[in-house]
mmCIF file of the C-alpha atoms, coordinates in Angstrom:
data_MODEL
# 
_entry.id   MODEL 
# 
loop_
_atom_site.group_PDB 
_atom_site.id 
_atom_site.type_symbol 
_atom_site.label_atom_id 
_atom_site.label_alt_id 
_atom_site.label_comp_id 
_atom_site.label_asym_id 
_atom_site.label_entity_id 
_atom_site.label_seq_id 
_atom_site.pdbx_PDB_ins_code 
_atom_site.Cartn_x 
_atom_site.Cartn_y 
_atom_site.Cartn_z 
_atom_site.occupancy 
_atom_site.B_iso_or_equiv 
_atom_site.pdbx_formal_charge 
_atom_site.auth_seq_id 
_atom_site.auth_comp_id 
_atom_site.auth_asym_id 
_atom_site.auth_atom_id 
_atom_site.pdbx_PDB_model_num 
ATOM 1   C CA . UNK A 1 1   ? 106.593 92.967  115.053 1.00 0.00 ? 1   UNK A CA 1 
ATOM 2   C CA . UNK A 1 2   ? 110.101 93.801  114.270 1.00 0.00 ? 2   UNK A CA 1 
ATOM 3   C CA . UNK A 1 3   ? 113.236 95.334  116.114 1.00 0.00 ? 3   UNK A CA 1 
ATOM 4   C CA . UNK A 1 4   ? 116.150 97.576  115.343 1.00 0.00 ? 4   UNK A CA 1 
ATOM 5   C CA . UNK A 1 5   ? 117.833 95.447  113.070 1.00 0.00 ? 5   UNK A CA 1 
ATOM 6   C CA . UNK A 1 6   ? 119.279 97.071  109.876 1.00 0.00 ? 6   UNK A CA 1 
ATOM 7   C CA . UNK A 1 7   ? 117.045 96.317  106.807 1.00 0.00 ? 7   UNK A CA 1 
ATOM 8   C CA . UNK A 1 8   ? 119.931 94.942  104.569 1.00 0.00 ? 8   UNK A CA 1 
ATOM 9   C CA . UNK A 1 9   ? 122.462 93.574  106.752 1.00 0.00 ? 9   UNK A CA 1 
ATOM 10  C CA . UNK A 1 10  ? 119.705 92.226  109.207 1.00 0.00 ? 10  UNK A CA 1 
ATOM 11  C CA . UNK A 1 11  ? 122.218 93.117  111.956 1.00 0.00 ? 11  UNK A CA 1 
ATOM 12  C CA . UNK A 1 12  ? 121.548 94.829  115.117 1.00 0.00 ? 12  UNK A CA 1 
ATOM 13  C CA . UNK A 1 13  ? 122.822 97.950  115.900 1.00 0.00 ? 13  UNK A CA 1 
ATOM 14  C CA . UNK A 1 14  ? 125.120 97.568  118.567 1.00 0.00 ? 14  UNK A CA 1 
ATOM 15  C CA . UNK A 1 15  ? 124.487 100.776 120.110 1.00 0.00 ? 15  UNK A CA 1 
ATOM 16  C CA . UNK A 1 16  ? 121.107 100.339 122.445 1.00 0.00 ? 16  UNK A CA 1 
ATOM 17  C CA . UNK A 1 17  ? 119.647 103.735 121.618 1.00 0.00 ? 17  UNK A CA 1 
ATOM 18  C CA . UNK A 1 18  ? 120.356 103.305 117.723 1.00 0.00 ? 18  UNK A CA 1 
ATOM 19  C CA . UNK A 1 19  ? 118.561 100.017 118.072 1.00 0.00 ? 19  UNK A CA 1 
ATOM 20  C CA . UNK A 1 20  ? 115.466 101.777 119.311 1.00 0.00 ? 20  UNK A CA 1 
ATOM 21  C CA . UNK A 1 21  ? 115.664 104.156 116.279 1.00 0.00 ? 21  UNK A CA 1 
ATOM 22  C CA . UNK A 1 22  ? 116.332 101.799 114.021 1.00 0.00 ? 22  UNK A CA 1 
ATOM 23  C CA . UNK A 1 23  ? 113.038 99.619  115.587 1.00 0.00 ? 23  UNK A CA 1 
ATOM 24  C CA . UNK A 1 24  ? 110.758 102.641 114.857 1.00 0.00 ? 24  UNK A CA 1 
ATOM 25  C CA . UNK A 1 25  ? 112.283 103.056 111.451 1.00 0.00 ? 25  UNK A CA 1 
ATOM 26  C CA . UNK A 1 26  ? 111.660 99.743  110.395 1.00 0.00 ? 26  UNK A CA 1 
ATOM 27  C CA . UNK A 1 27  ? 107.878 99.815  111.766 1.00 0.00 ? 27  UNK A CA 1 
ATOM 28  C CA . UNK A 1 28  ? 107.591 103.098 109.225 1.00 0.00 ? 28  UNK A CA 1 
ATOM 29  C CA . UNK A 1 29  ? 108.697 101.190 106.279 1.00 0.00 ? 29  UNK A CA 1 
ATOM 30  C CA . UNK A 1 30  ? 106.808 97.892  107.587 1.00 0.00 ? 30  UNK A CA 1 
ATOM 31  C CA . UNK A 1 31  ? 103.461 99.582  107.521 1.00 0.00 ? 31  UNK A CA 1 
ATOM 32  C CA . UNK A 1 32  ? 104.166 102.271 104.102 1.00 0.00 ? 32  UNK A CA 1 
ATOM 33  C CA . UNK A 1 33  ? 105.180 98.275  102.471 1.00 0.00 ? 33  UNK A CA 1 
ATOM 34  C CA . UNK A 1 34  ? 101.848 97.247  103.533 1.00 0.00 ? 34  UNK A CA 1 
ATOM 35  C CA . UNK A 1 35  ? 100.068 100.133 101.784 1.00 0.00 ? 35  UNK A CA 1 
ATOM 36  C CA . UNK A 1 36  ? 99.470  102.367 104.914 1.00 0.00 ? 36  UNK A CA 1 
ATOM 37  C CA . UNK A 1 37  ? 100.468 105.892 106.029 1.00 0.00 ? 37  UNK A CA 1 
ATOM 38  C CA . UNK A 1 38  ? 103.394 104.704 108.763 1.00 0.00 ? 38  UNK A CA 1 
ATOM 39  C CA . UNK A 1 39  ? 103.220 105.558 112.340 1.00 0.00 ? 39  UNK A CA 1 
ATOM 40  C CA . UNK A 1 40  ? 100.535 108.389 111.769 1.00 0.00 ? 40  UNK A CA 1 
ATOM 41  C CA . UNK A 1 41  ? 97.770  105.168 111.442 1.00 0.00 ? 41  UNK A CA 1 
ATOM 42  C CA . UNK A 1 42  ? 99.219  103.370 114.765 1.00 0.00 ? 42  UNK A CA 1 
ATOM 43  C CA . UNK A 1 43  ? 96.742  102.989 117.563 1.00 0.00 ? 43  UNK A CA 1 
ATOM 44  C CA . UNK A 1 44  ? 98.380  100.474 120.059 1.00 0.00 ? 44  UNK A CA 1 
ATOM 45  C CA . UNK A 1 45  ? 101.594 99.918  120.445 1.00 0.00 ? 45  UNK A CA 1 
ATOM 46  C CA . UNK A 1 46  ? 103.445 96.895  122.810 1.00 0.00 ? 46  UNK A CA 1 
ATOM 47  C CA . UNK A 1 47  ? 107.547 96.796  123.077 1.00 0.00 ? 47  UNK A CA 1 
ATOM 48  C CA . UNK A 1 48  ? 109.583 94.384  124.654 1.00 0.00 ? 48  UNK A CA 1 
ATOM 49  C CA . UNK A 1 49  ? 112.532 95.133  126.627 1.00 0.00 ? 49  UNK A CA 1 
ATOM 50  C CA . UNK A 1 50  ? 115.249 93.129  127.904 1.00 0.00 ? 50  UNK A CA 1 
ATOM 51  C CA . UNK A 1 51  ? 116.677 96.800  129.312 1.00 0.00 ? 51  UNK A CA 1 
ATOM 52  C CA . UNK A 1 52  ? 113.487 98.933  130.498 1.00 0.00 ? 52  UNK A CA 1 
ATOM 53  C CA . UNK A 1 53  ? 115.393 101.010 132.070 1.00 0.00 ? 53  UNK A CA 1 
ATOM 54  C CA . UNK A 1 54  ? 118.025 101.647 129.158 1.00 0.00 ? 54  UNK A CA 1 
ATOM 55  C CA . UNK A 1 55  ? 115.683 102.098 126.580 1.00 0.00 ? 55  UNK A CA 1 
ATOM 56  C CA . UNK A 1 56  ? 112.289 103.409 127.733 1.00 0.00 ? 56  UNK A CA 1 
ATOM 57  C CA . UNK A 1 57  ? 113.476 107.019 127.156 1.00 0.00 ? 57  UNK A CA 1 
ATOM 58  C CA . UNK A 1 58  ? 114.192 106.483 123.614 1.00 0.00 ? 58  UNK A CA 1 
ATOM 59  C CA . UNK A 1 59  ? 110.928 105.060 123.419 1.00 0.00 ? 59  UNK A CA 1 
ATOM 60  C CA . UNK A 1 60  ? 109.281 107.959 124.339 1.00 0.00 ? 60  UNK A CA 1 
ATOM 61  C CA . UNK A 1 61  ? 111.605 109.997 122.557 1.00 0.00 ? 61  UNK A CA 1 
ATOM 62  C CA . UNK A 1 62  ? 110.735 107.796 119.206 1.00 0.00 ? 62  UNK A CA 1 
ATOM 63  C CA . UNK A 1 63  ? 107.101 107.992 119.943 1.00 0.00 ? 63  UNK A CA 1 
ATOM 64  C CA . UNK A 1 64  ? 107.535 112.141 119.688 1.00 0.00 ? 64  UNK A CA 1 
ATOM 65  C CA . UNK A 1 65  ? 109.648 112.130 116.708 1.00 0.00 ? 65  UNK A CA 1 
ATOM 66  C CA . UNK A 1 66  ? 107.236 109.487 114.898 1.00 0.00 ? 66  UNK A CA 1 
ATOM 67  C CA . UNK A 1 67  ? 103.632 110.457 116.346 1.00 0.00 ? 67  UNK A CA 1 
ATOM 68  C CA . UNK A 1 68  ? 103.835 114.309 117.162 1.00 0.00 ? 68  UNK A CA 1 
ATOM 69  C CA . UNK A 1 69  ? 100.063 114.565 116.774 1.00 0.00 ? 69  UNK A CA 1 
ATOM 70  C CA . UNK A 1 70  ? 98.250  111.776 118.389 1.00 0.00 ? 70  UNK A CA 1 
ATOM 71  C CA . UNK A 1 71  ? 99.480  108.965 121.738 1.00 0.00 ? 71  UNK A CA 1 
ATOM 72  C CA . UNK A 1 72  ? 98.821  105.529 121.291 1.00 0.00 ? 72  UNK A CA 1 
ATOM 73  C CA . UNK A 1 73  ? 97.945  103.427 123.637 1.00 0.00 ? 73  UNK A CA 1 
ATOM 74  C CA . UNK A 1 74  ? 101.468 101.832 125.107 1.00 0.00 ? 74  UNK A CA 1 
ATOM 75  C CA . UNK A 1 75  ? 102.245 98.773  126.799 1.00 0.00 ? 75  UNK A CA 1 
ATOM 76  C CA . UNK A 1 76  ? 105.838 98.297  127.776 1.00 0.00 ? 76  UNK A CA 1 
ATOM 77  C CA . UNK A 1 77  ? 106.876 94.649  128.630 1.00 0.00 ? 77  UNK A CA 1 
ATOM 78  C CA . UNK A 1 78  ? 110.044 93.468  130.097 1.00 0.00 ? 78  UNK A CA 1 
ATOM 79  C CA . UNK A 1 79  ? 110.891 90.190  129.346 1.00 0.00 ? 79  UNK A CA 1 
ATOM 80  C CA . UNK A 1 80  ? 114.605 88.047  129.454 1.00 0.00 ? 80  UNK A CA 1 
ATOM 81  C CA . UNK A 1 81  ? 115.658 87.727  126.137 1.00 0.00 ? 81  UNK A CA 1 
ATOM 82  C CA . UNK A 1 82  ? 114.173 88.079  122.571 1.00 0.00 ? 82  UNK A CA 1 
ATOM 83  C CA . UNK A 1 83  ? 114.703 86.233  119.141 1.00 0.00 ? 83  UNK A CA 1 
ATOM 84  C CA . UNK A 1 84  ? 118.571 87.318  119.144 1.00 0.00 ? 84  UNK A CA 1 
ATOM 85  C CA . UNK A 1 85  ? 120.570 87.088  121.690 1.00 0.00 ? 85  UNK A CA 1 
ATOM 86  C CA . UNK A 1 86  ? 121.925 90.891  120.807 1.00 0.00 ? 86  UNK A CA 1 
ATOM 87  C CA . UNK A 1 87  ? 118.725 92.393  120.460 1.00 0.00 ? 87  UNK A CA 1 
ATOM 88  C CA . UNK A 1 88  ? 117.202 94.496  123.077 1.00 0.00 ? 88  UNK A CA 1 
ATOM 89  C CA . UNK A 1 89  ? 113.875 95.559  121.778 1.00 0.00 ? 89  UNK A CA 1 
ATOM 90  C CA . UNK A 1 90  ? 110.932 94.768  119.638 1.00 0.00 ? 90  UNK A CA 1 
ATOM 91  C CA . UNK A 1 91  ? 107.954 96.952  118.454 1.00 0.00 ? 91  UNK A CA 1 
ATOM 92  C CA . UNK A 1 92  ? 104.675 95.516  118.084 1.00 0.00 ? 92  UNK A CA 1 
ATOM 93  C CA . UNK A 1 93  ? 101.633 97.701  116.342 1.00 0.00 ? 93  UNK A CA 1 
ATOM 94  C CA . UNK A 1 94  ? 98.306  97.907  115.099 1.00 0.00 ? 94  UNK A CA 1 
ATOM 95  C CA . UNK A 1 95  ? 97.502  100.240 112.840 1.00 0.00 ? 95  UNK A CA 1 
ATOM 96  C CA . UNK A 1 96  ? 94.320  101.636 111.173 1.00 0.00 ? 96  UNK A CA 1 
ATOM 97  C CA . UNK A 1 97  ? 93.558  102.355 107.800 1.00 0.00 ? 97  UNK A CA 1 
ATOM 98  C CA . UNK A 1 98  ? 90.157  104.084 107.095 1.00 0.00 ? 98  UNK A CA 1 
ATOM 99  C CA . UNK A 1 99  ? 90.974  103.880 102.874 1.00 0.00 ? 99  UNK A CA 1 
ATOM 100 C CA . UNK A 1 100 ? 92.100  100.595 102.942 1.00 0.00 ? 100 UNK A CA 1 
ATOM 101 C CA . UNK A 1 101 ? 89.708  99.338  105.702 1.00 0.00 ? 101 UNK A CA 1 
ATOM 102 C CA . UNK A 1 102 ? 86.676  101.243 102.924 1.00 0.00 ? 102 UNK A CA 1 
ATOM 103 C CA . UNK A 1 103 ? 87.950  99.398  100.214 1.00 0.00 ? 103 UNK A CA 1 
ATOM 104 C CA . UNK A 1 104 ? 88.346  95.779  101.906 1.00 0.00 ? 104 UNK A CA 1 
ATOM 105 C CA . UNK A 1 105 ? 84.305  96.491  102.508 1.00 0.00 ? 105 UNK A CA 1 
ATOM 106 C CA . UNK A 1 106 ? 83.296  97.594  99.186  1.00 0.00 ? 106 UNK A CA 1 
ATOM 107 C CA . UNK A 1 107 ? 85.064  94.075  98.116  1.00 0.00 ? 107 UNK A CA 1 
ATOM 108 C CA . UNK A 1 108 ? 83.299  92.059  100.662 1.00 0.00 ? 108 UNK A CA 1 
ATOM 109 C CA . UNK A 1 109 ? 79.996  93.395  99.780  1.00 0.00 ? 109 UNK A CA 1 
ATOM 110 C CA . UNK A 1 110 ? 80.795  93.029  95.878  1.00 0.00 ? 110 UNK A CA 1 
ATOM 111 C CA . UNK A 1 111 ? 81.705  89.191  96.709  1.00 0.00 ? 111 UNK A CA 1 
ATOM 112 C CA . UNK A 1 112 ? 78.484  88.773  98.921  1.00 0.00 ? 112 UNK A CA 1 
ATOM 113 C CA . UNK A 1 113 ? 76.260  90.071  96.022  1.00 0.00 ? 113 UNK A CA 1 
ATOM 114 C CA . UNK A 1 114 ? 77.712  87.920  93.272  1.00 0.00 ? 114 UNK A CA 1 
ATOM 115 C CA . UNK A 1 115 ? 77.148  84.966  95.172  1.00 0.00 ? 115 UNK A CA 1 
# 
């Protein structure tokens, strides 16, 4: 999970919508760090909003510039507050990866048969 904090001054944004971006930006480099493709692997995402209203178009917008070809499915939560007091969103994935997901098998079965 993260939110639109900047990566090396772990600030919010204090602009709402640049928060959003900034959210979606980080999931890309959370998931490339992790040895995945970014947003083009994500199958379900969840956000939490202390604004719905303010922000749920920049969602959407975010999920067009990030995910042109394929909709995840999307659960939007509202909820009072989050982990900072100035934050106003967090992005929550799950992601797929077929290469990485073939190549955690091939070491499970290589463990099982050396046992």
């Amino acid at each position: 999970m993260t939110g639109g904090w900047d990566r090396k001054t772990v600030e919010v944004k204090p602009d709402v919508l640049e928060e959003v971006d900034q959210a979606f930006e980080n999931v890309e480099h959370t998931l490339k760090h992790a040895g995945g493709k970014g947003w083009s692997q994500v199958y379900r995402v969840v956000t939490y909003h202390t604004d719905i209203k303010a922000t749920s178009e920049r969602v959407t917008q975010n999920f067009k510039r990030w995910m042109p070809d394929h909709m995840p499915t999307w659960t939007m939560v509202g909820v009072k507050q989050l982990g900072l007091d100035s934050m106003h969103i967090e992005v929550e994935v799950e992601a797929y990866d077929p290469e990485g997901a073939a190549e955690a098998r091939k070491a499970q079965a290589k463990e099982v048969t050396s046992q």
